[in-house]
C-alpha positions, 0 to 999 in steps of 0.5 A: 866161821862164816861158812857155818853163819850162812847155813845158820841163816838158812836154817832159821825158818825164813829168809828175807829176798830182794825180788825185783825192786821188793821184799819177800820172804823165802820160804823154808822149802826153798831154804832147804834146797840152798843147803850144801849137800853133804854126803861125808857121814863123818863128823868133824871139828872146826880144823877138820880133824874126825870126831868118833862117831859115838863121841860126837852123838853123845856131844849132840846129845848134851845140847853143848854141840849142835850140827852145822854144814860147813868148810873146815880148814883145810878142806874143800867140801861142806862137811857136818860140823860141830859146834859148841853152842853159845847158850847166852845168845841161844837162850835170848832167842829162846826167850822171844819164841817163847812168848810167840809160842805161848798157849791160848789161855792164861791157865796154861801161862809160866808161873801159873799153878797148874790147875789139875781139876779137869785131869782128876776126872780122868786119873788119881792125881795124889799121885802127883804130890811132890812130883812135876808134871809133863803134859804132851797134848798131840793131835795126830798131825805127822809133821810132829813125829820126830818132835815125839822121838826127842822128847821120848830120849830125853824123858827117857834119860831122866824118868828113872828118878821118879821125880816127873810124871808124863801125861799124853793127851788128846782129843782123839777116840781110842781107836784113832789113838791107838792106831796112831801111836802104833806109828808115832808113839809117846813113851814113858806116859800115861796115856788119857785118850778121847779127852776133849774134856780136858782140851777143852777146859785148857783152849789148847784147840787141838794144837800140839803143846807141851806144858812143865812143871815144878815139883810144887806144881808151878808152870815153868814152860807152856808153849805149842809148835815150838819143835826147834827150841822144846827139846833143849829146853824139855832137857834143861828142865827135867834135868834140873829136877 
């Protein structure tokens, strides 16, 4: 559907402008003014029919749908419709992003045994044997909130089972901490504040970076500032546990 492949494109990050003989790129601001303004709160299918709200939540909720502004048949106006995802062609995206996104420090890199040394000064890591680990380090930075919302709905969904613990880290004093998570909180997690000793010891300069692992401790998915493809992947992951 072409309509819902233009909104895509815009949607992207950045966009590629001819400017008076030259190229620049647009910015994600000026992007965000081109899209179509929606103002039907209803979901619909790509022949226009209306999706139940609840159903539709729940399709965007699987990470099988996505959301896209676009023409329907038979209508005239930009309406929010949903897609199924193609996961191959998502999946190959999500792999050269991830390199982008990959931490400083080999010791935080796929396929490496998370080194736990500098967490056990700060908490019983036995408790931790045959289990995956979540590591959430966060920094404050309010740009990041509704990153921390999905992670927090979809930790939620799996935490029951027993089989992941979920560390929140950062460099912050207790009070600074306290204050922000009254805000911005990280659910279901073991908070360790005023922990520049761990930062430290994994270079990870203050950024927001999420790390997993497997049950034996394995680094399955390290990356930082890579709010569009974690939750999908933070999904998949703990699911698959």
């Amino acid at each position: 559907m072409k309509n819902i492949l233009t909104v895509a494109l815009l949607l992207s990050g950045s966009v590629t402008l001819a400017q008076t003989g030259k190229l620049r790129t647009m910015t994600g601001a000026e992007a965000t003014k081109m899209l179509p303004k929606i103002t039907d709160s209803k979901y619909y299918d790509r022949e226009g029919h209306v999706i139940d709200s609840a159903k539709a939540r729940q399709m965007i909720k699987s990470f099988d749908y996505e959301t896209w502004g676009a023409i329907p048949a038979g209508q005239t106006e930009y309406k929010n419709v949903l897609v199924k995802v193609n996961h191959a062609q998502q999946d190959k995206k999500d792999a050269g992003f991830r390199l982008f996104s990959r931490p400083k420090n080999p010791k935080l890199w796929d396929g490496a045994t998370l080194d736990l040394t500098p967490i056990a000064k700060h908490t019983d890591v036995s408790k931790l044997d045959g289990k995956a680990i979540v590591l959430l380090f966060w920094n404050g930075a309010p740009g990041y909130k509704y990153m921390y919302d999905n992670i927090n709905e979809i930790v939620s969904n799996y935490i029951a089972g027993n089989k992941f613990e979920v560390f929140a880290i950062t460099h912050l004093d207790y009070e600074s901490a306290k204050n922000n998570q009254k805000n911005n909180p990280i659910m279901n997690a073991y908070h360790i504040v005023d922990a520049g000793d761990i930062t430290d010891f994994y270079d990870t300069e203050h950024k927001a970076l999420i790390v997993v692992t497997n049950a034996q401790h394995q680094i399955t998915y390290a990356a930082q500032n890579a709010p569009e493809m974690l939750p999908r992947t933070l999904n998949k992951l703990l699911k698959g546990l």
